[in-house]
C-alpha positions as CSV (number, residue, x, y, z in Angstrom):
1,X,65.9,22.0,-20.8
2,X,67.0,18.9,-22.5
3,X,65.3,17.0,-19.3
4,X,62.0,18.6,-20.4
5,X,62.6,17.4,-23.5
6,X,63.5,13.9,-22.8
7,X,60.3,13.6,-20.5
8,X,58.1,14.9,-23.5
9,X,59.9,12.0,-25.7
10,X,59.1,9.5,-23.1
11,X,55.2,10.7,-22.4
12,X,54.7,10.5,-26.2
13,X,55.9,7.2,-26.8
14,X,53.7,5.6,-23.8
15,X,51.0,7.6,-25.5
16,X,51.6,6.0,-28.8
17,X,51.4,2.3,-27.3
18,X,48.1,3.0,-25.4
19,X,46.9,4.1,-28.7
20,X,48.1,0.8,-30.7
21,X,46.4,-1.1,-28.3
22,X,43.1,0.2,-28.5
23,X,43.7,0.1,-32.8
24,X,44.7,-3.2,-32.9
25,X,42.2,-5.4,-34.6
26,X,40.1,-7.3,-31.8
27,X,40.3,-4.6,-29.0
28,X,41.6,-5.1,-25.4
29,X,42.6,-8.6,-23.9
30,X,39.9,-9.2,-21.6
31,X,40.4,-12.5,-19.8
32,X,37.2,-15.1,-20.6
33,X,35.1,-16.6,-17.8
34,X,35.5,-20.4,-17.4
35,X,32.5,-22.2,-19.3
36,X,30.8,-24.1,-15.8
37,X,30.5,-27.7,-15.7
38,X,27.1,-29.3,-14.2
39,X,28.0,-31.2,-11.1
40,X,25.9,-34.2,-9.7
41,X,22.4,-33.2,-7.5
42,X,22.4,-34.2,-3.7
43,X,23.2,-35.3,-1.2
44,X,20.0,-37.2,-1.6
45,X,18.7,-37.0,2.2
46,X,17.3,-40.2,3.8
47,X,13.7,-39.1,3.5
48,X,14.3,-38.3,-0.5
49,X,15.7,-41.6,-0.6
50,X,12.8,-43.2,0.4
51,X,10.1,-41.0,-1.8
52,X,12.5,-42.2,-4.7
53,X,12.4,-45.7,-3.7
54,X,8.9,-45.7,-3.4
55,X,8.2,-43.9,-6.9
56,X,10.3,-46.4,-8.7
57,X,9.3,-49.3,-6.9
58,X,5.4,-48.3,-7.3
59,X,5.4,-46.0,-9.7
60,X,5.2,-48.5,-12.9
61,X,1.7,-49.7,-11.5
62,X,-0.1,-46.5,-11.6
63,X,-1.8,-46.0,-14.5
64,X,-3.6,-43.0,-16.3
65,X,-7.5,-43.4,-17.0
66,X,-9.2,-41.5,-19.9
67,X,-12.9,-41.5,-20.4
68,X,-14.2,-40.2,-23.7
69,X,-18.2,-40.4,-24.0
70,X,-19.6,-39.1,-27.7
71,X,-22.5,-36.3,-27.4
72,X,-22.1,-35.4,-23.9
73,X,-19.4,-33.9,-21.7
74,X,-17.5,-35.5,-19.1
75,X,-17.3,-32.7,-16.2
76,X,-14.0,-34.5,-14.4
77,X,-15.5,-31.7,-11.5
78,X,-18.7,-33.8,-11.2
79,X,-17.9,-34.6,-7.7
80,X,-16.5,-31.1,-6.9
81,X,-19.7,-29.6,-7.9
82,X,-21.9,-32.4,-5.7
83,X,-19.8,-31.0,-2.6
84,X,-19.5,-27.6,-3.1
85,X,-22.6,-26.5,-5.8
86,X,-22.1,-23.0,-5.8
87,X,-17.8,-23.0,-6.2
88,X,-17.6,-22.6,-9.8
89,X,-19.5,-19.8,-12.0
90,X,-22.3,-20.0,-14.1
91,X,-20.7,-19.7,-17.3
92,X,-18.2,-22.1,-16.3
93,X,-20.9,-24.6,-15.3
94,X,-22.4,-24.5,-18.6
95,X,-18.9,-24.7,-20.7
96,X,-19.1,-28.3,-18.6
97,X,-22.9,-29.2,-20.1
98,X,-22.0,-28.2,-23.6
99,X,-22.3,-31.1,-25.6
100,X,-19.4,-32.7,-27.5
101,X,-17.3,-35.7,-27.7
102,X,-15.2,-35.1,-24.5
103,X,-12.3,-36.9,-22.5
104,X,-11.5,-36.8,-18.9
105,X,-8.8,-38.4,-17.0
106,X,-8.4,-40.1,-13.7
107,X,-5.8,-42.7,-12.5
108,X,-5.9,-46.0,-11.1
109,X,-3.4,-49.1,-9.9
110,X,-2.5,-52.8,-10.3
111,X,-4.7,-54.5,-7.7
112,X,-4.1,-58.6,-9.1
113,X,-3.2,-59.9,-12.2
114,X,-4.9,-58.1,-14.9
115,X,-7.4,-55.9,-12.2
116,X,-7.2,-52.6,-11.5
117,X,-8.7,-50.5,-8.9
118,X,-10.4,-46.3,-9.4
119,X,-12.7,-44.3,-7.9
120,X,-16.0,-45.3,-9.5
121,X,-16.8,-41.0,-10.2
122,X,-14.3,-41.6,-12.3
123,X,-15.9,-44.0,-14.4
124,X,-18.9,-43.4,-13.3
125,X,-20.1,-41.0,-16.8
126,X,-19.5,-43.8,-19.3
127,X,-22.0,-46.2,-17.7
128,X,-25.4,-46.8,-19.2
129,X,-27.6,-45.9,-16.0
130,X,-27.0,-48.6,-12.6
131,X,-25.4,-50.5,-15.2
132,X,-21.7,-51.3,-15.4
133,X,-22.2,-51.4,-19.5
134,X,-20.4,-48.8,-21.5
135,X,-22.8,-45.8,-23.1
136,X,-23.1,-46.2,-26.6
137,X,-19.8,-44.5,-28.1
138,X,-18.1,-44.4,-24.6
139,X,-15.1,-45.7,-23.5
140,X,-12.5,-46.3,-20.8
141,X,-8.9,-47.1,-21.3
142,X,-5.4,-47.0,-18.9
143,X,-2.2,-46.3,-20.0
144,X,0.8,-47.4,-18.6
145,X,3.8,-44.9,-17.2
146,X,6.7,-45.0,-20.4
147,X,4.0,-46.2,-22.9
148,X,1.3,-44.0,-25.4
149,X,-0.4,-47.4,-25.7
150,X,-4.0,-47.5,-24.7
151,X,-5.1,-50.9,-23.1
152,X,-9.1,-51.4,-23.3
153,X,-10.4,-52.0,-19.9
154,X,-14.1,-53.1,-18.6
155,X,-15.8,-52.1,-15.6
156,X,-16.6,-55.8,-13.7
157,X,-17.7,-54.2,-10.3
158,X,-18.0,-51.1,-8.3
159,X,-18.9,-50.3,-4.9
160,X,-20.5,-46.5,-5.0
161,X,-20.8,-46.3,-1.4
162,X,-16.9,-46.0,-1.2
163,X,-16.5,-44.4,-4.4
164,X,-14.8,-47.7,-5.5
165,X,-14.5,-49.4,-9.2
166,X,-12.8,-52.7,-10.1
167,X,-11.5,-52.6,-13.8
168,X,-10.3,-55.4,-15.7
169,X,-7.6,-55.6,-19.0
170,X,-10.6,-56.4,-22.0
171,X,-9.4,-58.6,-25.1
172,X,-7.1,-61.0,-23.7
173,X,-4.8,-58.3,-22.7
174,X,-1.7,-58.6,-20.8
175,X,0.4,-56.5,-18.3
176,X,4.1,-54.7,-18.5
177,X,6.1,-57.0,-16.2
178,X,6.9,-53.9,-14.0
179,X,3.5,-53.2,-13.3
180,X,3.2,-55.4,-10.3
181,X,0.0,-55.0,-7.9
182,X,0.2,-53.0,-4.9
183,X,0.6,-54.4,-1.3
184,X,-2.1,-53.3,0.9
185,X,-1.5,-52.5,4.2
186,X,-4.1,-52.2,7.4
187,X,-5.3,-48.3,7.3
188,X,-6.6,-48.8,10.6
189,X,-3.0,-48.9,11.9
190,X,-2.4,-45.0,10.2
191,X,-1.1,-42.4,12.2
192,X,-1.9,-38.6,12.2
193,X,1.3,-36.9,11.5
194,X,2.6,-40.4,9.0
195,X,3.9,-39.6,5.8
196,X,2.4,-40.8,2.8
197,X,3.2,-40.1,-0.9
198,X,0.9,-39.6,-3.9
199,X,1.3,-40.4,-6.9
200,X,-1.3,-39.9,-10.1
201,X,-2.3,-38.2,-13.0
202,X,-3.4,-34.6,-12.5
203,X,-4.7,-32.7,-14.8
204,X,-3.5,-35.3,-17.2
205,X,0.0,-35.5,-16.2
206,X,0.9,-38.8,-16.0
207,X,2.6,-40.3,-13.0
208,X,3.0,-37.2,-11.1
209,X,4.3,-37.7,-7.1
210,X,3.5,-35.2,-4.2
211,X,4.8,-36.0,-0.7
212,X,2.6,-35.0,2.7
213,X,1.4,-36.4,5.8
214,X,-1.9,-38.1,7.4
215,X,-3.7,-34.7,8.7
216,X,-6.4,-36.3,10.3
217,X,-8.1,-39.9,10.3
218,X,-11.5,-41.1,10.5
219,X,-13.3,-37.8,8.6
220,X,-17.1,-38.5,8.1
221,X,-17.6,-37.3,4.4
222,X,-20.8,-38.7,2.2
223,X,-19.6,-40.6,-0.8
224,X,-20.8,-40.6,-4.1
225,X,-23.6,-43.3,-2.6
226,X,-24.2,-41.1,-0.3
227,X,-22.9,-42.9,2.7
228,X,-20.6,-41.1,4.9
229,X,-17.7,-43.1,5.0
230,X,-14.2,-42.3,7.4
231,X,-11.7,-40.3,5.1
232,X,-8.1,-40.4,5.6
233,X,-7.3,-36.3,5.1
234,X,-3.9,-35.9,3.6
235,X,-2.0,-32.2,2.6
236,X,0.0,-34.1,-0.4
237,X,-1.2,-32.4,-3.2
238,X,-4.5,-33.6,-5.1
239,X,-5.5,-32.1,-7.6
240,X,-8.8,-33.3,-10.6
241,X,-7.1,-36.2,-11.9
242,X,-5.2,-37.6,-9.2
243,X,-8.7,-39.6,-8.0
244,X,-8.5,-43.3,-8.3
245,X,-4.8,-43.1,-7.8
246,X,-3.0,-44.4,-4.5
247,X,-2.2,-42.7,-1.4
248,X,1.4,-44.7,-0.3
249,X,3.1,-44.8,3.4
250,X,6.6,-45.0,3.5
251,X,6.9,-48.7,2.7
252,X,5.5,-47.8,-0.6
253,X,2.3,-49.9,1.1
254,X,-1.1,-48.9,-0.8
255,X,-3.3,-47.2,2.3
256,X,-6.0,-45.2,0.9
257,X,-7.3,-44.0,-2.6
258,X,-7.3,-40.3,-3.5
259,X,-10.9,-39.5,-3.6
260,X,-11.9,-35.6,-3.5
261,X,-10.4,-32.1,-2.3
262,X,-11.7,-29.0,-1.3
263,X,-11.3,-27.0,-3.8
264,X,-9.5,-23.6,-4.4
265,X,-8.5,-22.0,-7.6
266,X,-5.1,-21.7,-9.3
267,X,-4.3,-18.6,-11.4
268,X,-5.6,-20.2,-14.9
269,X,-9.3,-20.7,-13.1
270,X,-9.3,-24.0,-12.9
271,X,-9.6,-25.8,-9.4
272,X,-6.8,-27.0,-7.4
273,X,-5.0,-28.3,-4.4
274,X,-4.9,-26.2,-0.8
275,X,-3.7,-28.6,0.9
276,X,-6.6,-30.8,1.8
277,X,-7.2,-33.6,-0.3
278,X,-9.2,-37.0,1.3
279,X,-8.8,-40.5,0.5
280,X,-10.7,-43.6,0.9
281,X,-8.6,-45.9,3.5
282,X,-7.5,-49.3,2.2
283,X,-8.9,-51.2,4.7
284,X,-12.1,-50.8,3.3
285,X,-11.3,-51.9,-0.2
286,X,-10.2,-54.9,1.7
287,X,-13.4,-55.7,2.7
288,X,-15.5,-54.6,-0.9
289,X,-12.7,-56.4,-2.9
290,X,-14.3,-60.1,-3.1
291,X,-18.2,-58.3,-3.8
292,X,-16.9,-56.3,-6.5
293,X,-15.2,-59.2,-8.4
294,X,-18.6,-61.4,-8.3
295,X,-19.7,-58.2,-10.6
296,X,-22.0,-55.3,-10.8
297,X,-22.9,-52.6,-8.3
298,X,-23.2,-54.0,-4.5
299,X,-23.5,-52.1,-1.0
300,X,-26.1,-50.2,0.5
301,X,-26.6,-47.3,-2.3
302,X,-26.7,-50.5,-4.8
303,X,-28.9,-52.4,-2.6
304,X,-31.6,-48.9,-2.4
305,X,-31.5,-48.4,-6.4
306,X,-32.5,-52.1,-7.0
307,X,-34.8,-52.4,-4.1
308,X,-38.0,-53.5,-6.5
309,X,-36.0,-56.2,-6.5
310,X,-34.6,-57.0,-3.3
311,X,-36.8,-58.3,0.1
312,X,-37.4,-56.3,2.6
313,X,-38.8,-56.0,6.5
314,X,-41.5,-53.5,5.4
315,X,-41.8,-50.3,7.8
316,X,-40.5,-46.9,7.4
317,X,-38.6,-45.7,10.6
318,X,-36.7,-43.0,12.2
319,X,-33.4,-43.0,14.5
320,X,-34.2,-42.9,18.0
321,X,-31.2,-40.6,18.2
322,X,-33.4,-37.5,16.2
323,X,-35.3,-37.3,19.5
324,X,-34.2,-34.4,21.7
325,X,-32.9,-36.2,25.2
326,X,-36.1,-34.2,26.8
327,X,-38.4,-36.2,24.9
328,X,-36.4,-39.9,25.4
329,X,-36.7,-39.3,29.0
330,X,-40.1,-38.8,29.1
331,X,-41.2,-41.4,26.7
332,X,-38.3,-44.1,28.9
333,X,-37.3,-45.0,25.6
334,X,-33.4,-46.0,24.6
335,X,-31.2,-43.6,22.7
336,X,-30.7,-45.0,20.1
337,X,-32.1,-47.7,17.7
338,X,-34.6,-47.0,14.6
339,X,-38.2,-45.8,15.8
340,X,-40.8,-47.7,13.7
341,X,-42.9,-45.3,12.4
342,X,-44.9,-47.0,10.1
343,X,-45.5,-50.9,9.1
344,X,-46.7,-52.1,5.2
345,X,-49.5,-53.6,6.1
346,X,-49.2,-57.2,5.4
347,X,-45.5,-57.5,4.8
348,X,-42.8,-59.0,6.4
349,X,-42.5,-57.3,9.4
350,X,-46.6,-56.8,10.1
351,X,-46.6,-61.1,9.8
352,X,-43.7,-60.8,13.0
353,X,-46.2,-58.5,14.7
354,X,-43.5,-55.0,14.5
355,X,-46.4,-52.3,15.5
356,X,-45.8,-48.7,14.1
357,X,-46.5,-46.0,16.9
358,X,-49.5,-46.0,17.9
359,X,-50.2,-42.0,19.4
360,X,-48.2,-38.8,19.3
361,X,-47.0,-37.9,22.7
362,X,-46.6,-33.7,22.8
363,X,-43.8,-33.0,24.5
364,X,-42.4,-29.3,24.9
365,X,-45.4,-28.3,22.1
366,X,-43.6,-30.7,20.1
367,X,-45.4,-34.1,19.0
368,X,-43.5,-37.3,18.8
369,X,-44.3,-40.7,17.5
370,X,-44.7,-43.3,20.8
371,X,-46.0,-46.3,21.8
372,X,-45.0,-48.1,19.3
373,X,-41.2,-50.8,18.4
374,X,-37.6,-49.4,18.3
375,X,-35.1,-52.1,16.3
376,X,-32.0,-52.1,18.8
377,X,-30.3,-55.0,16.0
378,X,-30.3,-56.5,13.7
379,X,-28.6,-60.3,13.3
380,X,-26.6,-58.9,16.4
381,X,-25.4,-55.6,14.9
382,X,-26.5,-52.5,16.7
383,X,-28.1,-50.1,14.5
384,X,-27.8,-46.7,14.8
385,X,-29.2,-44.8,11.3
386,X,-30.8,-46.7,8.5
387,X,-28.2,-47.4,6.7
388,X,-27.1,-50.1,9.3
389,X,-29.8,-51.6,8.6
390,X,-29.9,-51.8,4.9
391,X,-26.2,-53.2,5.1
392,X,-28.1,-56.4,7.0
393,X,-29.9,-56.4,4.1
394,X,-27.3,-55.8,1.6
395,X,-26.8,-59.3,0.5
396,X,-30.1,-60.7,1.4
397,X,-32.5,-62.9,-0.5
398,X,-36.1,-63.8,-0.5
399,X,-36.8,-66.5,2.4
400,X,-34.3,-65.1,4.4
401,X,-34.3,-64.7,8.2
402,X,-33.4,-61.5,10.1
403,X,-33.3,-61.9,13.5
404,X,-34.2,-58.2,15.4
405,X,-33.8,-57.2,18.9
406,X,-37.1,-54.8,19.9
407,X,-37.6,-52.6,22.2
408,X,-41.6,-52.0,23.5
409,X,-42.9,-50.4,26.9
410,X,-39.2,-50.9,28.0
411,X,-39.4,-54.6,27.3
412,X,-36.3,-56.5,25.4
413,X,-37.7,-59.6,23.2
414,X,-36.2,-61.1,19.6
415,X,-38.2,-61.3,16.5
416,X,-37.5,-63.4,13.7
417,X,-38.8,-61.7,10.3
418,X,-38.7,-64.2,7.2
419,X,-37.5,-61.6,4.4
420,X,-39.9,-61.2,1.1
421,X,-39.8,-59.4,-2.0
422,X,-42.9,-56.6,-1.3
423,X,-44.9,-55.7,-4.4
424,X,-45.6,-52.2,-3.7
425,X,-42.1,-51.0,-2.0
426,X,-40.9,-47.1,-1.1
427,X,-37.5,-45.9,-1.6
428,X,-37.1,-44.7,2.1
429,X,-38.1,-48.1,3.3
430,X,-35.8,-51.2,4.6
């Protein structure tokens, strides 16, 4: 009995002591987790160390580009819309035409002393017509990565046919020190499978990098002069904004200039990257730099806008290529060379004695233009499509000789056309 009783005494007073814990102010001791500490990111992988390298070695001479032109709309899609008409819907097209004071943005980099290089779309809306004047109430300015400042820039040259504008500091302005121009390296040496690193301001986010490779080389896209030119394709992201900016290769070398994309659509409507972006390969800047810096628009779109004023031969002609192999065979004539369909009668090339076809040879129910010259070259070059032969005539002045190889009845002889400004020219005609 008293056992009973002494194991009662004993079950009440651990009873009580469970109780005063729970009654005590503050509750149960519960033990605290340790606050965490941040430790330091990495390892940083070979590979990451060289995208980091690069973007701090280059990164300080990409610049952002805004364009603001008063009383009409900037559509930074322009070029978007020229490739692929139908991508974006009507009401979206229109929220583009409505007129207001509007800004778009682009990027661009350090090229020389005080010269920058962008895609000429990108500056292309705040130009008074072939001009490389501002619009009244337009402007174009760069800002430098770490600075809000806004540097006033002018528009000194531009090469549409590679989408290609040369800007220059305005007002005696000067550089950052760490904006140092780009080194350009040979495209022609690029490699599909190459990695390559952009770096621009998309969708008006300054200096932002995206990391890919060289998917293909050589892709024959039309320009905004409507010359197809060979494309470097990339899958590092570019997106609207990122055009005019530089495409990098691992040495942080400048070899190509994002251009376009094909478009898809991100989740807020707007367009964006899927992976396929094209650039315009360095090599070719190389060879446009020195026209653009004599000033205003040059290469074979310029040349066709300004041909009132520029000589010419004088015929209209077709590529010898356009005829089906059937019909070369039968007419003996070469494969390839511009047919000359008709001649301006006393121009240039009617004083040289070029003779337009002269019958229409049915072949297959199909007439054909025959008897007549095919242009095989010109000064040496091989021409292939007209616009080979309106780059011989790119840079050409009034008294000028062009010397053309002809083809006739299967005979081979040289020409020599002196070059004159015609009074009556067509578009369509070298």
């Amino acid at each position: 009995m008293r056992r009973n009783r002494m194991s009662y005494v004993l079950a009440g007073l651990l009873l009580g002591l469970v109780s005063a814990v729970f009654l005590l102010p503050g509750g149960p001791v519960v033990a605290q987790p340790s606050t965490p500490t941040a430790v330091q990111t990495g390892p940083v992988l070979d590979d990451e160390r060289n995208t980091v390298d690069i973007v701090e070695q280059r990164g300080p001479s990409v610049v952002a580009i805004n364009v603001e032109v008063r009383g009409a709309r900037v559509n930074p899609f322009d070029e978007i819309e020229r490739l692929f008409p139908n991508f974006f819907p009507p009401q979206l097209r229109e929220q583009f035409q409505t007129p207001q004071v509007q800004q778009s943005s682009g990027s661009g980099f350090v090229v020389a002393e005080g010269e920058l290089i962008t895609n000429f779309h990108v500056v292309e809306g705040a130009l008074e017509g072939t001009s490389l004047e501002l619009k009244a109430g337009a402007s174009v300015k760069v800002v430098f990565p770490g600075s809000t400042e806004e540097f006033d820039v002018r528009v000194v040259g531009a090469n549409p046919d590679y989408d290609l504008a040369l800007l220059v500091l305005d007002n005696g302005q000067t550089m950052p020190d760490s904006a140092v121009p780009l080194e350009i390296a040979d495209s022609s040496t690029a490699r599909v499978g190459q990695k390559v690193v952009a770096i621009g301001n998309p969708f008006g986010l300054q200096s932002s990098v995206s990391q890919g490779i060289i998917s293909a080389i050589g892709r024959e896209l039309p320009s905004i002069g409507r010359v197809e030119i060979p494309m470097i394709q990339t899958d590092a992201a570019i997106n609207p904004g990122n055009s005019g900016g530089p495409l990098l290769d691992s040495s942080g070398r400048l070899i190509g200039i994002n251009t376009m994309i094909v478009p898809g659509m991100t989740a807020s409507g707007s367009a964006g990257s899927i992976g396929i972006g094209f650039a315009v390969p360095s090599e070719l800047l190389l060879s446009t730099l020195p026209q653009m810096r004599q000033g205003g628009l040059v290469g074979i779109y310029a040349t066709s806008i300004d041909i009132e004023n520029r000589p010419r031969i004088g015929v209209q002609v077709l590529p010898a290529a356009s005829f089906p192999e059937r019909a070369r065979e039968v007419l003996g004539m070469p494969d390839y060379g511009m047919v000359v369909a008709a001649v301006e009668e006393g121009g240039p090339a009617d004083e040289a004695g070029i003779i337009a076809s002269t019958f229409t040879a049915t072949i297959d129910d199909v007439g054909f233009p025959a008897g007549g010259d095919i242009i095989l070259s010109a000064n040496g070059t091989r021409i292939d499509e007209i616009a080979d032969l309106h780059a011989e005539l790119a840079d050409a002045k009034e008294g000028d000789e062009l010397e053309l190889e002809v083809w006739r009845g299967g005979e081979i002889r040289t020409v020599t056309i002196t070059l004159r400004v015609v009074a009556v020219p067509r578009t369509d005609t070298p």
